[in-house]
C-alpha positions in Angstrom: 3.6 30.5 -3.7 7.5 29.9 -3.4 8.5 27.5 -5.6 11.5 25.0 -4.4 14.5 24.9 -6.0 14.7 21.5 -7.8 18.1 19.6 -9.9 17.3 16.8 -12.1 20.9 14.6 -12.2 20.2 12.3 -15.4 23.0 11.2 -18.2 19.9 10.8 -20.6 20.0 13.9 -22.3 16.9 13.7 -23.8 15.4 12.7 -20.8 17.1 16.3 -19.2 15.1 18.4 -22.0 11.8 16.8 -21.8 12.1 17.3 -18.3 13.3 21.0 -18.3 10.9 21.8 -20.1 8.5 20.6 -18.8 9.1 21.7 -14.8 10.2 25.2 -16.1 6.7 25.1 -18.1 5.1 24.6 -14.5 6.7 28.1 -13.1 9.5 25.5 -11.4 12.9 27.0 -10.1 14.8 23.6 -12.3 18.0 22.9 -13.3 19.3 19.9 -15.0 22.8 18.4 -15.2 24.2 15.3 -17.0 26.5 13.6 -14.2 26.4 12.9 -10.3 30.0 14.6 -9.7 28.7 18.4 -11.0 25.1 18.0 -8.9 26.9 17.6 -5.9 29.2 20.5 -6.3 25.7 22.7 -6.9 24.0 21.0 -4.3 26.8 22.1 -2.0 27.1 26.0 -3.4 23.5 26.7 -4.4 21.9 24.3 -2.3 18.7 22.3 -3.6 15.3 21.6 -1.9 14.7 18.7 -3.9 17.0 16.3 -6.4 15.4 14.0 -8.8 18.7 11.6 -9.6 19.0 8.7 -12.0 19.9 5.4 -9.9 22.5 4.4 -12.6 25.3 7.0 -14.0 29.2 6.5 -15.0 31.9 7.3 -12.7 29.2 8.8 -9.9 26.4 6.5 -9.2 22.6 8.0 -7.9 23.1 6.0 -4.9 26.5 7.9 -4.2 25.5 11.5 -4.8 22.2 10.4 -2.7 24.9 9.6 0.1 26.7 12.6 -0.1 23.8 14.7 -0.3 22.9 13.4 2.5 25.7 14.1 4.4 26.2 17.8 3.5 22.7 18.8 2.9 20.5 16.4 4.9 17.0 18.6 4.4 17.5 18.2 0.7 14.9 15.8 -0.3 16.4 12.9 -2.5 14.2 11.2 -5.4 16.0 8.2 -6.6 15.1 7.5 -10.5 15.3 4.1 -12.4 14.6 1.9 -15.2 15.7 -1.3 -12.9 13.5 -1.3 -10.3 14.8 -4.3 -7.9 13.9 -4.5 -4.3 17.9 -4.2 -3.2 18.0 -1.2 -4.8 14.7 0.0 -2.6 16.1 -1.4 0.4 19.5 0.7 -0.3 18.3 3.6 -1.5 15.3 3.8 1.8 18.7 2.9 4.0 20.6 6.0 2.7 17.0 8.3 3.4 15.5 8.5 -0.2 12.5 10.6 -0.1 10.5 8.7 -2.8 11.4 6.0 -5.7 10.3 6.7 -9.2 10.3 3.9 -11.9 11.2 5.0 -15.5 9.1 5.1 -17.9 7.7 8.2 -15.5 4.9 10.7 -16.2 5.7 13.9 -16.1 2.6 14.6 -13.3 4.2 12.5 -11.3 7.2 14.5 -11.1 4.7 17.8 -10.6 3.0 15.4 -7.6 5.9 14.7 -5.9 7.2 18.5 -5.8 4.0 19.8 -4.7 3.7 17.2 -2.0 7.7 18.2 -0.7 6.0 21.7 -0.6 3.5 21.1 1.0 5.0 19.3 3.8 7.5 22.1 4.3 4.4 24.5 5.3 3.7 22.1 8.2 5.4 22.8 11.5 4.2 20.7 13.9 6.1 17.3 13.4 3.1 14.8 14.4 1.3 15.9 10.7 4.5 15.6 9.3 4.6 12.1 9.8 1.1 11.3 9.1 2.1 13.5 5.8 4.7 11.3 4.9 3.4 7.9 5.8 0.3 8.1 3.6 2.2 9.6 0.7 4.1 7.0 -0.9 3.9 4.5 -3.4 0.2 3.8 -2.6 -3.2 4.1 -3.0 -6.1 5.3 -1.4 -5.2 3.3 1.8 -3.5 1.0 0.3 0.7 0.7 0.2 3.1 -1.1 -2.2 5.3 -0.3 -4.8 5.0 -4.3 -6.1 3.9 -5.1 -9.5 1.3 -7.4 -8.2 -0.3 -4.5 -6.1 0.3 -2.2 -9.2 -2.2 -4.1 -11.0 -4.5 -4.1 -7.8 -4.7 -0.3 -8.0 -4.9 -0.5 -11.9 -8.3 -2.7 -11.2 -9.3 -0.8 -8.4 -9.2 1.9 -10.9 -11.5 0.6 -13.1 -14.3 -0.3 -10.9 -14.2 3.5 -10.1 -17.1 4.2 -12.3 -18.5 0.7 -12.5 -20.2 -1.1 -9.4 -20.2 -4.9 -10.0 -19.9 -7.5 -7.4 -16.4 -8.8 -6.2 -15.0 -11.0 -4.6 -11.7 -10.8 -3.0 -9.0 -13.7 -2.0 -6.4 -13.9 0.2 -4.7 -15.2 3.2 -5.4 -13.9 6.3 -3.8 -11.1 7.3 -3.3 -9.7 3.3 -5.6 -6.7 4.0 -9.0 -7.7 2.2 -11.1 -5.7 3.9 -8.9 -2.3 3.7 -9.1 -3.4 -0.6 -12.8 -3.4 0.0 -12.5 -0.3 1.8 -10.9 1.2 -1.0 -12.8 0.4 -3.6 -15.6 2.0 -2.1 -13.9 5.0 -1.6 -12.3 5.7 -4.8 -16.0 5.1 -6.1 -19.4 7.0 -6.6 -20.9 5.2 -3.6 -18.2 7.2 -1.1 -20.4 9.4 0.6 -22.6 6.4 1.1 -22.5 3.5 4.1 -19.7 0.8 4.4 -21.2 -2.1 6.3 -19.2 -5.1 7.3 -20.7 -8.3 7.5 -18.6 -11.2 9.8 -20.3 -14.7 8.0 -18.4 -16.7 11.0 -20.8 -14.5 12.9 -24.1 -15.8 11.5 -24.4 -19.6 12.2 -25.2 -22.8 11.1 -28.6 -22.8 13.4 -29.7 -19.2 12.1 -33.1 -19.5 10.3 -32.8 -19.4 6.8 -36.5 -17.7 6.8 -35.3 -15.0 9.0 -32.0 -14.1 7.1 -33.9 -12.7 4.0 -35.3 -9.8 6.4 -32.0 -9.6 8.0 -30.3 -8.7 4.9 -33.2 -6.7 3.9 -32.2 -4.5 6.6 -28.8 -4.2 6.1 -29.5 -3.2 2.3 -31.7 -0.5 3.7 -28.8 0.6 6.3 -26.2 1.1 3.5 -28.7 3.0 1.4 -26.9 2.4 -1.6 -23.1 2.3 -0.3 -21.6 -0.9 -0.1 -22.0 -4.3 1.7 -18.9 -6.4 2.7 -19.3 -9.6 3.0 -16.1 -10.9 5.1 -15.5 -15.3 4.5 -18.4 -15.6 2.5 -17.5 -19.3 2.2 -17.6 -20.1 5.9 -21.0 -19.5 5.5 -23.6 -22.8 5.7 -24.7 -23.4 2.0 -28.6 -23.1 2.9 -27.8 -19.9 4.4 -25.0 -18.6 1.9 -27.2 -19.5 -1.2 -30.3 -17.1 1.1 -28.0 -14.4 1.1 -26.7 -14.3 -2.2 -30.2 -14.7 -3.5 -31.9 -12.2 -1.4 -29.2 -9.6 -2.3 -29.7 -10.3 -6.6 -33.0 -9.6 -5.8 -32.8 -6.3 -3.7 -30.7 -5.1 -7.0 -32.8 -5.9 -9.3 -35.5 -4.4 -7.5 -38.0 -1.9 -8.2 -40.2 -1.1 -5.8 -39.9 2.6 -4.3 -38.0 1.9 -1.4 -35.5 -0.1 -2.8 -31.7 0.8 -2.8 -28.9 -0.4 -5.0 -25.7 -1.5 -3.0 -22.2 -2.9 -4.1 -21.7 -6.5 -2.8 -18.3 -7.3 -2.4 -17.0 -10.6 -0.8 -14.1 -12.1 0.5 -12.5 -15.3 1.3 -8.9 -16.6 2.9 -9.4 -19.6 0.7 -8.5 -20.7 -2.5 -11.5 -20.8 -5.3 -10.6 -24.0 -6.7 -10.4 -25.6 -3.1 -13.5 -23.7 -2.0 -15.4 -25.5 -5.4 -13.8 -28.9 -4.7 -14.8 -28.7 -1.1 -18.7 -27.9 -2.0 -18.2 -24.8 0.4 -19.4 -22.7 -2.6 -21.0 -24.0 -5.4 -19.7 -22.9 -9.2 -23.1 -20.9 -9.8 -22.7 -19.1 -7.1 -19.5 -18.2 -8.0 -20.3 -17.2 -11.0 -23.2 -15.4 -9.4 -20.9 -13.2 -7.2 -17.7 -13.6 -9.2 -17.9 -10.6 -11.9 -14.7 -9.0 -10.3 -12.3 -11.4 -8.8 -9.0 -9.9 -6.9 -6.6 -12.0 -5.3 -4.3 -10.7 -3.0 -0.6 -11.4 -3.1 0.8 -12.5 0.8 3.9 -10.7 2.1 5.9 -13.5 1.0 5.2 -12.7 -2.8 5.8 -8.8 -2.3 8.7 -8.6 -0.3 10.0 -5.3 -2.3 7.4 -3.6 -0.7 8.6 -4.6 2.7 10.4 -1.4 3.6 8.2 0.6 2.3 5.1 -1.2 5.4 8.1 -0.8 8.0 7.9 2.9 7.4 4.3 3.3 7.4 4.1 0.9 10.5 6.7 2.8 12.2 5.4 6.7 11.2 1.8 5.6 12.4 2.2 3.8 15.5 4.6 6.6 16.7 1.8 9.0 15.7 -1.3 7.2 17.5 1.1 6.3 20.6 2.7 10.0 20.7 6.0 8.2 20.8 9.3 8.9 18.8 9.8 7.0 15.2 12.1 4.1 15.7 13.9 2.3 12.8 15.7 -1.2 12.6 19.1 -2.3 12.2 20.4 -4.0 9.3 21.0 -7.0 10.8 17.6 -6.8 11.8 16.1 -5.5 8.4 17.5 -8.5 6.8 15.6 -11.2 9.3 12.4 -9.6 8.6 13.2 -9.5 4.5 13.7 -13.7 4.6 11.0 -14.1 6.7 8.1 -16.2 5.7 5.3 -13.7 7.4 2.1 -16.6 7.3 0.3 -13.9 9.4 1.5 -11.3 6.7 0.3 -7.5 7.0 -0.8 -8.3 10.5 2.1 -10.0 11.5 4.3 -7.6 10.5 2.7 -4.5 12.0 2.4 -6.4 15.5 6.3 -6.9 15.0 6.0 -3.3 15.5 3.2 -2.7 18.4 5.6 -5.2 20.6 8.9 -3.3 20.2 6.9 0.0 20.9 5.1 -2.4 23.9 8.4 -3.1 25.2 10.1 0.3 25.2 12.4 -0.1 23.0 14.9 3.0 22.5 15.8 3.8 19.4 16.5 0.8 17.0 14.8 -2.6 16.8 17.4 -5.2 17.4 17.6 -8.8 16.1 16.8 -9.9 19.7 13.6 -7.7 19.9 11.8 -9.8 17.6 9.3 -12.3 18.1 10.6 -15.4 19.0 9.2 -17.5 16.0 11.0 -14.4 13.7 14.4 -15.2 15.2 13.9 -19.0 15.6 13.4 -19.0 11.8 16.3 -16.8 11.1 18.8 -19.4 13.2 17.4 -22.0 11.2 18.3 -20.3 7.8 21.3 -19.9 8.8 22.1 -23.3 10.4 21.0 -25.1 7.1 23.5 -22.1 5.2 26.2 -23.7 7.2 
């Protein structure tokens, strides 16, 4: 294998040794240096595959050598490194083409996992898997993206329930991406190579017969043969009905007879717990009955750091399934969509997305190309501003 050459730009000299030593440990091509100034001179003679560079440094900030490198050496993969981790300095250091964003305290496998990953990608010719490559290889997991605190702790939970299979239930607006968590959990667990099966509860109505629904979900615990059952607005279920279900599937775990399989049950609602209790949609023993795992989702509105971050995932994958070229967006534009409310959230946004790629835009979304409710709410900002 040929390793890549790699600079680590840091004014934390201890940070530099621990480092070195580590990378060079690895069989790593590294060199490490103290200020942004000298790295750019190297960069520029020696020429680096990848720099690893502190975000904040006298004299020659990591934003600035990222802009320079950039400029002279535009392969050279940038990896911005920082104990402040704000979502300005995200947006400004994804605007000047940083590879990656690493928030100090780092582990040292992370730095390994980010090199390996650059050399990977370098092997791959053919751009399409390039992009794929790159859009599911950031700041996420499994499926699931964000470089958020609140979705840091999702994928801390989600970790886990990796070995452990209680129920869940999951809340969140519409739009916040409860099934793809639901998704995930089952496939960061031991029930992987087993059946995900979906369950709509807007689908079963009020007139279904509650004598009929305990063979119903009989079958579907025999379709997932011991995977995982999702069951999508639990609440909106009738409480004859819901109270069936949720008895019928207790029992089919606890069960012993020969045939019997053991699933996951994981549920999910749009509405809040205490409203759904107050509202007698679900009583508190039933929630207690499914509730050993509760995840709430945060909505786009709470997790707008991770905003650029879905842009380029939206943009890498809809290119990729339409066979069309990766457009970006405009400043001006970048900053509508980072004030906007998003009530649809994840959906909303991607759709922001499908349309400009609908409507043929060429190379950069402009303000105008947006939704009108997106740029109606952008005037009105501004008009109360004034």
């Amino acid at each position: 294998m040929t390793y890549p050459k790699i600079l680590f730009v840091d004014d934390d000299n201890d940070i530099l040794s621990m480092v070195h030593k580590y990378l060079t440990s690895k069989g790593y091509n590294t060199k490490i240096v103290d200020n942004g100034l000298t790295a750019l001179g190297l960069v520029k003679d020696e020429g680096y595959d990848i720099v690893f560079t502190d975000f904040k440094m006298p004299e020659f900030s990591g934003l600035e050598l990222l802009a320079a490198i950039k400029k002279y050496r535009p392969e050279t993969e940038v990896i911005i490194v920082t104990g402040y981790a704000t979502m300005e300095s995200a947006i400004e250091a994804m605007k000047y083409g940083s590879y990656d964003y690493l928030q100090k305290p780092f582990k040292l496998d992370h730095l390994k996992l980010i090199i390996d990953r650059i050399a990977e990608e370098r092997k791959i010719q053919d751009k399409n898997k390039l992009i794929r490559k790159r859009a599911r290889s950031r700041h996420r997991f499994g499926d699931l993206l964000g470089m958020s605190p609140k979705m840091q702790e999702i994928y801390e939970l989600i970790e886990t329930l990796r070995m452990e299979n209680p129920m869940i239930l999951i809340q969140g607006e519409s739009g916040t991406g409860k099934e793809l968590v639901a998704r995930t959990i089952h496939a960061e667990s031991s029930r992987k190579d087993k059946p995900f099966i979906p369950l709509n509860c807007n689908s079963i109505g009020d007139d279904f017969p509650v004598d009929k629904l305990q063979e119903h979900v009989q079958g579907l615990v025999q379709t997932a043969m011991g995977g995982t059952i999702y069951l999508d607005e639990i609440s909106e279920l009738a409480s004859s009905l819901r109270l069936k279900l949720l008895q019928t599937l207790e029992a089919e775990k606890k069960n012993t007879r020969k045939d019997a399989t053991d699933v996951r049950i994981i549920a999910a609602t749009q509405k809040e717990l205490e409203d759904i209790i107050k509202s007698g949609a679900l009583k508190k023993d039933i929630i207690n009955l499914l509730n050993a795992v509760f995840i709430k989702l945060p909505p786009l509105r709470e997790r707008k750091e991770d905003i650029c971050l879905l842009i380029n995932h939206f943009f890498h994958k809809i290119a990729c399934d339409h066979d069309q070229k990766v457009l970006n967006v405009t400043p001006e534009t970048l900053d509508i969509l980072l004030s906007y409310h998003w009530p649809g959230n994840l959906i909303q946004l991607q759709n922001v997305f499908e349309r400009a790629y609908a409507l043929n835009v060429e190379s950069s979304i402009q303000p105008e190309d947006l939704p009108a409710e997106i740029r109606t709410f952008s005037e009105i900002s501004k008009a109360r501003q004034d």
